[in-house]
Residue, then its C-alpha position, 0 to 999 in steps of 0.5 A: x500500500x506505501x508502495x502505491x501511495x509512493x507512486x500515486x505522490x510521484x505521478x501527481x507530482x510529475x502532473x504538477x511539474x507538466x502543469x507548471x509548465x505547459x498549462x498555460x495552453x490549457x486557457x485557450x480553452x478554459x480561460x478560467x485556468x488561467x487563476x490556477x495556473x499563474x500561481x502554480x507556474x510561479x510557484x514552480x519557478x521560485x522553487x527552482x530559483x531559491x532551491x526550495x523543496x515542493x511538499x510533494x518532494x516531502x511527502x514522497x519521502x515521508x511514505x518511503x521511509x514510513x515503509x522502507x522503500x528502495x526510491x530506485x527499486x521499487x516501482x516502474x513509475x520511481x525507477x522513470x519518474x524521479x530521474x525527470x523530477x530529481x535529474x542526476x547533477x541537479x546544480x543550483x545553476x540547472x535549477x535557475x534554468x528550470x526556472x527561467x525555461x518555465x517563465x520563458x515557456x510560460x510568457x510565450x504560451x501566454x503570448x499566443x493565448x493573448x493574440x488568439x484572444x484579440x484576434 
């Protein structure tokens, strides 16, 4: 079961991560989104920016330990997703060009959102 939840945190947080980053096409549609995802995008940078640990990082922890789980032996979705959320050689230099690829990302989808707006 700690397995299971383990893995359920881990895919909810790689959601999140593609959400922080991508969302942001998500208001073409549903335009309300945009309260959502403004917040989580800024959220997601600062958290690269100042090297800040997501609760979700807690969490996962905290069900690893809670039933001694191997974070790399454990499940398929450990063993593929912790390597794209905690990338091998995660520098504080990587993590502010994360966070400035999220912004960047984030004002050009914005960019395309406004102009199919007014167009």
């Amino acid at each position: 079961m700690l397995v299971f939840l383990a893995d359920l945190v881990l895919i909810v947080h790689t959601l999140f991560i593609v959400f922080v980053i991508f969302g942001g096409l998500i208001v073409l549609k549903w335009r309300k989104v945009v309260w959502i995802h403004i917040p989580c995008a800024l959220w997601g940078a600062l958290i690269e920016f100042f090297g800040w640990i997501c609760p979700l990082t807690y969490l996962e922890n905290y069900f690893h330990e809670l039933g001694n789980i191997n974070y790399y032996a454990s499940s398929f979705t450990q063993h593929y997703l912790l390597p794209i959320i905690y990338p091998p050689g995660l520098t504080t230099g990587v993590q502010i060009l994360f966070g400035s690829t999220v912004i960047v990302i984030n004002l050009i989808i914005y960019c395309v959102v406004w102009r199919y707006r007014h167009d």
